[in-house]
N, C-alpha and C positions, 0 to 999 in steps of 0.2 A: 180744405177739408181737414177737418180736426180728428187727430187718431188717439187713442183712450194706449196708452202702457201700462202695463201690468209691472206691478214693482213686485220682487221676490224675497222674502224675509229668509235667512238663515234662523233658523232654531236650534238652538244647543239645549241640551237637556246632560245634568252633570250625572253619574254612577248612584248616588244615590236614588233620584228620583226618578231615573231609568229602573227602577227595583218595582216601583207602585207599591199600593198598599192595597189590600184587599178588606172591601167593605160590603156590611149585609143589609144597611141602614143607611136611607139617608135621610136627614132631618132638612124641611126648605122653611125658610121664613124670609121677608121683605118689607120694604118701604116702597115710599114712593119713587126714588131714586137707583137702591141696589136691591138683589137677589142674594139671599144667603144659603149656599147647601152647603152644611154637615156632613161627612161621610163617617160613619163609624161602624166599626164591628161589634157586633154581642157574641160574645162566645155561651152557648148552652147552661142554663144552670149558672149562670153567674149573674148577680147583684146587681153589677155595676159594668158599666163601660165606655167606654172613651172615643174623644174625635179622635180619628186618624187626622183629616187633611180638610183645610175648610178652602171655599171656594165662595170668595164676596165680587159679584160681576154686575154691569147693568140691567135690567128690564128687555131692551132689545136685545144684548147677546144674550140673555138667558132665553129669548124667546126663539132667534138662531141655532143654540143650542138644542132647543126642544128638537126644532125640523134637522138639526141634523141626526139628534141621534133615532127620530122617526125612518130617516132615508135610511138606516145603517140598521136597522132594527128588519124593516123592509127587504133591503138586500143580505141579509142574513136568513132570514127565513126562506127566500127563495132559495136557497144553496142549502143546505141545513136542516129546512122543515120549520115547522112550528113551534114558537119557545111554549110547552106548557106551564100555566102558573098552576101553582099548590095550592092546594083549598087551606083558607086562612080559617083558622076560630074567631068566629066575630069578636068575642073576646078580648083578643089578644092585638095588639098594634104594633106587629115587628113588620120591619120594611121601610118601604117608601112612607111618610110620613110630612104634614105641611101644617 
């Protein structure tokens, strides 16, 4: 009988990038191959603005990604309530954006 191990990664995460950055925007584009998200902030009234932190992954973890952060979205509202979204100006294209 053949028994399946679980291997365990340590993950280090150095002081900087333990800080995050805070994004109100994120930009997604792709190929056949990777997934690109964008994260950037607009700050009110300003011109212009910048990636924070880009994020180039494959097809399948980006699709991983999806379900996880569906489960964590899930399990947040059960504890928490309901996230409501803000009524967008059709207008206007700030956000999640592909």
């Amino acid at each position: 009988m053949e028994t399946k191990t679980e291997k365990q990664i340590q993950i280090e995460v150095d002081d900087t990038t333990a800080q995050g950055v805070y994004s109100n925007v994120a930009l997604i584009s792709h190929s056949e191959s990777e997934v690109v998200i964008d994260f950037v902030f607009v700050q009110p009234q300003a011109p212009k603005a910048r990636v924070r932190a880009r994020v180039i992954t494959s097809p399948s973890h980006a699709k991983r990604l999806l379900k996880a952060l569906e489960e964590n979205i899930k399990n947040y509202e059960s504890r928490f309530g309901e996230i409501q979204m803000p009524q967008q100006d059709k207008n206007k294209q700030v956000g999640f954006l592909n």
